[in-house]
Each structure stands twice: as structure tokens, then as C-alpha cells.
C-alpha positions as CSV (number, residue, x, y, z in Angstrom):
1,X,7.6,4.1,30.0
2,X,4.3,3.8,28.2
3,X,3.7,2.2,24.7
4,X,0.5,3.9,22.4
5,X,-0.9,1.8,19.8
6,X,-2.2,3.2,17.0
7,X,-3.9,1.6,14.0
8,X,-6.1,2.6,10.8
9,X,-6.9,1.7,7.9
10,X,-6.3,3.6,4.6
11,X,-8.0,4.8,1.3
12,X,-6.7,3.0,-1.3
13,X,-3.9,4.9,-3.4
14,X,-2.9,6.5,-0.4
15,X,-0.2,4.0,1.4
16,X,2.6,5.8,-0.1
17,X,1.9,9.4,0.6
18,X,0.5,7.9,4.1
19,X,3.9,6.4,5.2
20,X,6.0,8.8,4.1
21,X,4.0,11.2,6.6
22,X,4.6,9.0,9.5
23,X,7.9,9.0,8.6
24,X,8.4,12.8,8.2
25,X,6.3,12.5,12.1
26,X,8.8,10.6,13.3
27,X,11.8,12.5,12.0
28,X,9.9,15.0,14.1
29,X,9.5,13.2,17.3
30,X,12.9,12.2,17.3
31,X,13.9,15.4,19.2
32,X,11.0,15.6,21.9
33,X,11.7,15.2,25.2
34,X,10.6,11.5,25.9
35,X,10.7,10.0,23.1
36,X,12.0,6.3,22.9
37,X,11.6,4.4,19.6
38,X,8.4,4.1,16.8
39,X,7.5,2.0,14.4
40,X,5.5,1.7,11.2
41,X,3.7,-2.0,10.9
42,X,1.9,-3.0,8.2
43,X,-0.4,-6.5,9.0
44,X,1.0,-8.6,5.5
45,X,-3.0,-9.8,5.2
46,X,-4.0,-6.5,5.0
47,X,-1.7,-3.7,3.0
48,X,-4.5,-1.0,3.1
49,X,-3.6,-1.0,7.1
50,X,-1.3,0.1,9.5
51,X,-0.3,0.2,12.9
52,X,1.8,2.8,14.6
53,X,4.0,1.9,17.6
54,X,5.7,4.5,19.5
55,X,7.1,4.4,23.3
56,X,7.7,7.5,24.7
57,X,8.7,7.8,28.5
58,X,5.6,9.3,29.7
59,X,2.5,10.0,27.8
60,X,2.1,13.7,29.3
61,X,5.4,13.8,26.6
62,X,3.5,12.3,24.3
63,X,0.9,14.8,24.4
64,X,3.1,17.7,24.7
65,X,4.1,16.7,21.3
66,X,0.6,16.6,19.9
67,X,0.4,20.2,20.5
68,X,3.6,20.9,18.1
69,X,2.4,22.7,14.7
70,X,4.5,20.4,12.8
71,X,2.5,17.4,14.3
72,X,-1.1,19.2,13.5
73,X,0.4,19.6,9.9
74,X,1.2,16.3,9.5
75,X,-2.2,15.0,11.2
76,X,-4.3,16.4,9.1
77,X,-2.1,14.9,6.1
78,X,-2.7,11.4,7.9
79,X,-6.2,12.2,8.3
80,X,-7.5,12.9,4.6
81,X,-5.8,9.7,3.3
82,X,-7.1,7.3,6.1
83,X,-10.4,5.3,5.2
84,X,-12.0,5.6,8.9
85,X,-10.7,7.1,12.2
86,X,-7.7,6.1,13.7
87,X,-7.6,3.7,17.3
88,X,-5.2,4.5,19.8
89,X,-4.8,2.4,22.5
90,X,-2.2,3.0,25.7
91,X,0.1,0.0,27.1
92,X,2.6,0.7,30.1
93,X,5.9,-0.7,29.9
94,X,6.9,-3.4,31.9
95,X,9.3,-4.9,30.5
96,X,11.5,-4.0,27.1
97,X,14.1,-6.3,25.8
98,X,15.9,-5.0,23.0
99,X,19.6,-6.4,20.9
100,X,22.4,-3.8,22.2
């Protein structure tokens, strides 16, 4: 299982629309082959800037899903409201402790 880090920061006036994209992204991951769990983190000393988790079970499924036309849509949505280019970083798995 792999974990990808993402995290930007955004032009100001454009947290709402922003979020409600990643949500609308994850509505659309949700039925991809691999995918685990994602979440939307905002750092409370900073509410211009976000960080994306998502866990997928391999990133080869991650990637399939980047080349889904609903995902390029919503990318380029996420990509005219952000204030400077997005860092993803990649984190495998080893362990993951969640409440049942």
C-alpha cells in the first residue's frame, strides 16, 4: 500500500471552490480500482494551504486514475486557483492502524 502526499498553497478567495474540487476528486476516486481512503488537511497556522492525503494500494493505480478525464477536469480546476505548483511526495505503507 503506498501513501502520496500532496500539498499547495492557494490564491486567496479560492479555498472554497478549491475544496469542493477535491471533494468532487474524491467522489471520483472512490470507485478506482485501488483506492483506500483520502483526506483533505488544512495546517490551522496557515488556511491559504492544504495538504492532500490519499492511500491507494499501488501507485501504478494511482496513476491509472490520473489518466481519467474526470480527473484532468478537475486538475485543471485545482490548478488555476492554487498560488504556486503543487508537491507530491510518495510514502509506502508500513504500517496502518485505524478504529474498526
Amino acid at each position: 500500500m503506498m501513501t502520496v502526499v500532496t500539498t499547495t498553497r492557494l490564491r486567496p478567495g479560492g479555498e472554497d471552490e478549491w475544496d469542493a474540487a477535491v471533494r468532487a476528486r474524491f467522489e471520483s476516486a472512490r470507485d478506482r480500482p485501488g483506492w483506500v481512503s483520502g483526506q483533505l488537511l488544512t495546517p490551522t497556522e496557515e488556511p491559504r494551504s492544504r495538504v492532500l492525503v490519499g492511500t491507494w494500494q499501488s501507485r501504478e493505480d494511482w496513476e491509472a486514475w490520473h489518466h481519467d478525464p474526470a480527473f484532468l477536469e478537475q486538475r485543471s480546476t485545482l490548478e488555476r486557483l492554487e498560488e504556486e505548483p503543487s508537491r507530491t511526495e510518495w510514502f509506502e505503507v508500513v504500517e496502518d492502524a485505524r478504529r474498526g
